[in-house]
C-alpha positions in Angstrom: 54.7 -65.5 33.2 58.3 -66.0 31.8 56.7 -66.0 27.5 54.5 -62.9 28.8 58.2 -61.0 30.1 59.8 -62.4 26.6 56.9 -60.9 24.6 57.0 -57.9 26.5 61.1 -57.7 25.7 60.4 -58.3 22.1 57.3 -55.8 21.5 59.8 -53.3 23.1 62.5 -54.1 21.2 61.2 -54.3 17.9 59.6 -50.9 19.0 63.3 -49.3 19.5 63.9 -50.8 16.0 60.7 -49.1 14.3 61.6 -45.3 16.2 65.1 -45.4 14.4 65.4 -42.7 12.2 67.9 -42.7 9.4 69.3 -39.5 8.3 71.2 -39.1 5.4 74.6 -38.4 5.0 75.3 -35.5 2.1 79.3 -35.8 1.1 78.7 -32.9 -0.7 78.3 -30.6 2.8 81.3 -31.6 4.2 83.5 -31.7 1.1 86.6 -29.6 1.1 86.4 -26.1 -0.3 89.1 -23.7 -1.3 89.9 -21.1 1.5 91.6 -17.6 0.5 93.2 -15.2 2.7 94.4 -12.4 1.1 94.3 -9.2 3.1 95.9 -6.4 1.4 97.0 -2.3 1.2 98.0 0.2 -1.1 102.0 0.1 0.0 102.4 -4.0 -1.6 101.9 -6.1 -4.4 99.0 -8.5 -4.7 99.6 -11.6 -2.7 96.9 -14.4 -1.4 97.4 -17.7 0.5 95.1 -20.2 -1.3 94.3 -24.0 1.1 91.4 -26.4 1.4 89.2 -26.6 4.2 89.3 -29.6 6.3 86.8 -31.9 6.1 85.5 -33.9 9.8 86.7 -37.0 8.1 90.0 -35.5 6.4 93.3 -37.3 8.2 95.5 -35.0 6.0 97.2 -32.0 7.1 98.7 -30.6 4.4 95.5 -28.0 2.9 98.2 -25.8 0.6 96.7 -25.9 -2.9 99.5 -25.7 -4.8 98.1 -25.6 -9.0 95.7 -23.1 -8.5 94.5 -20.0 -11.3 94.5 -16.7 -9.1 93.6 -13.8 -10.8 92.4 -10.5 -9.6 90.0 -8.4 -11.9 89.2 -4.2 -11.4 85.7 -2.9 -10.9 85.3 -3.2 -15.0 86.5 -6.7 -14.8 89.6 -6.1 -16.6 92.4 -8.1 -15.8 94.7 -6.4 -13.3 97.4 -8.9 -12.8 97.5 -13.0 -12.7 99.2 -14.2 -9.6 101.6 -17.0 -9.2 102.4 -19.6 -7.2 105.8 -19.1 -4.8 105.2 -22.3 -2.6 103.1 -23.3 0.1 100.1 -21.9 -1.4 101.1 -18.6 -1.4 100.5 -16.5 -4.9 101.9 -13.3 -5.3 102.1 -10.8 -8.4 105.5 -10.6 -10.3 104.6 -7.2 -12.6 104.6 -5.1 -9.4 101.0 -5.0 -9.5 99.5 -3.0 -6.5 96.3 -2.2 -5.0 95.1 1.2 -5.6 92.7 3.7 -3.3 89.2 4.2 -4.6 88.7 0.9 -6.4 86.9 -1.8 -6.4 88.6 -5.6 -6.8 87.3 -9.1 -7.6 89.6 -12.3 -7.0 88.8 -15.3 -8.6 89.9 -18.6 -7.7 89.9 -21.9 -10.0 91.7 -25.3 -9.3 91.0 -28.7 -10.2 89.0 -30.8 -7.8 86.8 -27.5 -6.1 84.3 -25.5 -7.0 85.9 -22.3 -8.7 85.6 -19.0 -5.9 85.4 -15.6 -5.8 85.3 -12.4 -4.2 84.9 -8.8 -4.1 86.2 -5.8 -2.0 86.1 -2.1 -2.4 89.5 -0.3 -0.8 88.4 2.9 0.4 90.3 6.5 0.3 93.6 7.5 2.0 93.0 9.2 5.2 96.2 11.1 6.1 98.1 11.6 9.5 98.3 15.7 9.3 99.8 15.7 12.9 102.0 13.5 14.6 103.2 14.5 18.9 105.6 11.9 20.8 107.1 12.8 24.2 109.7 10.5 26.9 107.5 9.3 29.1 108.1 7.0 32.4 105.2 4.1 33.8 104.5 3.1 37.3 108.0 1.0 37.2 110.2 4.0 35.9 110.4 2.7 32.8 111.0 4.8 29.6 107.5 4.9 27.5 106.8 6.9 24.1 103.9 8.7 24.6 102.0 9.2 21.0 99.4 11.4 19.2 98.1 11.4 16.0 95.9 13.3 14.6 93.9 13.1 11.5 90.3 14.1 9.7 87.6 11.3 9.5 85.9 11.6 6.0 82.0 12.6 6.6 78.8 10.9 5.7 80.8 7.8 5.1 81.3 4.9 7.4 85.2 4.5 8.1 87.4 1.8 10.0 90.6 1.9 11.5 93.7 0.2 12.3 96.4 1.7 13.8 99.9 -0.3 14.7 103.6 1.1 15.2 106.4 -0.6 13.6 109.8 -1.0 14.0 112.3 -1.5 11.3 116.4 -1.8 10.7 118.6 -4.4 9.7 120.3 -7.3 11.1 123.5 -9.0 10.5 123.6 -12.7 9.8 127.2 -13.0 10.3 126.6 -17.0 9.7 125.0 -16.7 6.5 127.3 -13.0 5.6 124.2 -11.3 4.8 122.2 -8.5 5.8 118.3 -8.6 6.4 115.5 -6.2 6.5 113.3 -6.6 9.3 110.1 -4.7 10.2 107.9 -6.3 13.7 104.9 -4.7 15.6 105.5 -2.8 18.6 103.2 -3.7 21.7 101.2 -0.3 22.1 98.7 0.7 25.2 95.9 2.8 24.3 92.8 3.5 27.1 90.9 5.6 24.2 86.9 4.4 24.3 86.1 4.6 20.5 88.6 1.1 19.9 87.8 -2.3 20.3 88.9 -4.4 23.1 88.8 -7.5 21.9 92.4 -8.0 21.0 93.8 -6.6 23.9 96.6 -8.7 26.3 98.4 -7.6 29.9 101.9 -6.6 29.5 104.8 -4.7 31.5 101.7 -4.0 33.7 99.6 -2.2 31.0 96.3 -3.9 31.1 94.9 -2.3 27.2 97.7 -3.7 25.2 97.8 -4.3 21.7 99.7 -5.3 18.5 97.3 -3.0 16.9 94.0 -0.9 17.6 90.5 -1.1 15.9 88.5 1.5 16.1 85.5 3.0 13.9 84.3 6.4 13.3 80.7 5.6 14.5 81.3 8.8 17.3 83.7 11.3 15.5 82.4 11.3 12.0 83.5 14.2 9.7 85.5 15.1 12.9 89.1 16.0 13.3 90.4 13.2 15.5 93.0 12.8 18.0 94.6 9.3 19.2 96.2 8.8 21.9 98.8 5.6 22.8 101.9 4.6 24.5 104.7 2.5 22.8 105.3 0.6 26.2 108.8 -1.1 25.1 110.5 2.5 24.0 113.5 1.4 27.0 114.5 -1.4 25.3 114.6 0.7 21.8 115.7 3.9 22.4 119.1 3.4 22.7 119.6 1.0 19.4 119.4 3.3 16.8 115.9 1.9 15.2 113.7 3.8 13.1 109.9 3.5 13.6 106.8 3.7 11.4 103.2 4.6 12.8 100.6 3.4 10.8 96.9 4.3 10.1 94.7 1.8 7.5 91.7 3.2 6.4 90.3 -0.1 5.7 87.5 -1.8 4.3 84.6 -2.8 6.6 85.0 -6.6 5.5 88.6 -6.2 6.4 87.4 -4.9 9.8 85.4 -7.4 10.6 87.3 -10.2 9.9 90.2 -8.5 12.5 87.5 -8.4 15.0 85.8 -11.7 14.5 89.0 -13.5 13.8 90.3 -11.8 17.2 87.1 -12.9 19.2 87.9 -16.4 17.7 91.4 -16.6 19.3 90.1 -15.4 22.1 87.8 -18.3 22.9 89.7 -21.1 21.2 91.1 -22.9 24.3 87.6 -21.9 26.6 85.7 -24.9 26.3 82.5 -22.7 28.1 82.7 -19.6 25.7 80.3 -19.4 23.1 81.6 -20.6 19.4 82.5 -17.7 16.6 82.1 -17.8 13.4 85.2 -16.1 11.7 83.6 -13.7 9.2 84.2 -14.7 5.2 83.3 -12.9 2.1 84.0 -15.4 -0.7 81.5 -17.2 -2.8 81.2 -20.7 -2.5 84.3 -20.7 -0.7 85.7 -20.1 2.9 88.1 -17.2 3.7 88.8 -13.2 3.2 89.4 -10.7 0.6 89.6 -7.3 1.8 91.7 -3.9 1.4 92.7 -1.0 2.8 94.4 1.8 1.9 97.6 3.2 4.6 99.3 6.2 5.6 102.3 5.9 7.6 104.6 8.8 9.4 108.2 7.7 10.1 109.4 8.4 13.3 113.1 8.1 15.3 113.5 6.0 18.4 
């Protein structure tokens, strides 16, 4: 009975060992990849943040690639402007280089070690602000709020995405250092209207729609004169310092809108172990990452 148990352990044994399957392990699909993130307007010069993707068996943390080529080619794949390295992986344009409306743009990525990248964007047409209404407004708590319209004419028979975001700018004093700096920061903005995406929104000074800045697409109001309504929700603690705003509206790319929105939905589930994983949206070849334009208008306004 005991060598009929012991041939019984061994037959099952050696039939574990024979239902082992190996399966192969390809370097290649984990090996790091360049990563570009260059999101960009009409109002700056060229400028992309070029890293390396992190492989599951990396231990580094520095991803900056550091001697990379950058160069960014028109829709006739002339040579618009070389871009050059600043520190920390971030390339930038010295001839004043700057996107233009209308166009069409390849980047093109090469450094030693990775497979050489590239991608292509079109920025679309300026769509103005024609009309621009604020008004003193108080919330639940009595507190001072800017109440905001703008108003401006969706392009027809085209597909058109948004971002809207209000600024503040001045300058501050570094009495330390004896200089003066130049500071512009997004103002947190509530907006109920049903065309924008919710997926970036937070809870603040009891506004439950808050945002750092809208998303919305034309999908409802094409070819339509549109108005957009929002509340600058911190006006108290500006109105009395002097500070010039800036309201802005991107007509931007629908790459460039989906990576907000993707990119957004990410964040969102990042520390919810039960959400479903996203995939951040990416447009470069052989590569990980975004290139994608847009082309602003801006109206200045007084706080």
């Amino acid at each position: 009975m005991k060598h009929l148990f012991l041939f019984l352990s061994i037959l099952a044994l050696l039939s574990l060992t024979n239902c082992t399957k190996e399966i192969d392990f390809d370097a290649q699909e984990i090996a790091p990849r360049i990563v570009v993130n260059s999101l960009f307007t009409n109002d700056s010069v060229w400028a992309a943040n070029i890293s390396r993707s992190v492989g599951v068996l990396d231990t580094i943390s520095y991803t900056s690639i550091d001697n990379a080529s950058v160069v960014i080619y028109d829709g006739n794949a002339n040579l618009v402007t070389t871009l050059t390295h600043q520190g920390d992986g971030l390339y930038t344009s010295l001839n004043g280089a700057s996107p233009l409306a209308n166009e069409s743009y390849t980047i093109e990525v090469i450094a030693p070690g990775y497979t050489t990248v590239n991608a292509t964007n079109a920025i679309p047409a300026a769509v103005p602000i024609y009309e621009i209404d604020t008004v003193s407004s108080t919330n639940n708590n009595d507190q001072t709020i800017l109440e905001t319209t703008i108003n401006f004419q969706d392009p027809p028979e085209t597909d058109n995405y948004y971002m809207v975001e209000v600024l503040v700018k001045g300058t501050w004093i570094d009495e330390w250092e004896e200089d003066t700096i130049e500071f512009r920061e997004p103002l947190e903005i509530s907006c109920n209207d049903l065309n924008i995406e919710t997926i970036n929104s937070f809870n603040s000074g009891g506004f439950e729609n808050t945002y750092l800045y809208i998303m919305l697409k034309d999908q409802n109001f094409n070819g339509e004169d549109y108005s957009l309504t929002f509340s600058v929700i911190n006006y108290a603690e500006l109105k009395d310092m002097e500070l010039f705003g800036e309201i802005r509206l991107v007509n931007t790319s629908e790459a460039y809108f989906n990576y907000l929105k993707s990119f957004n939905m990410y964040q969102n589930t990042i520390n919810n172990p039960f959400a479903t994983p996203v995939q951040v949206y990416s447009n470069v070849n052989n590569g990980m990452g975004i290139f994608a334009g847009g082309t602003l208008t801006s109206w200045d306004v007084g706080f």
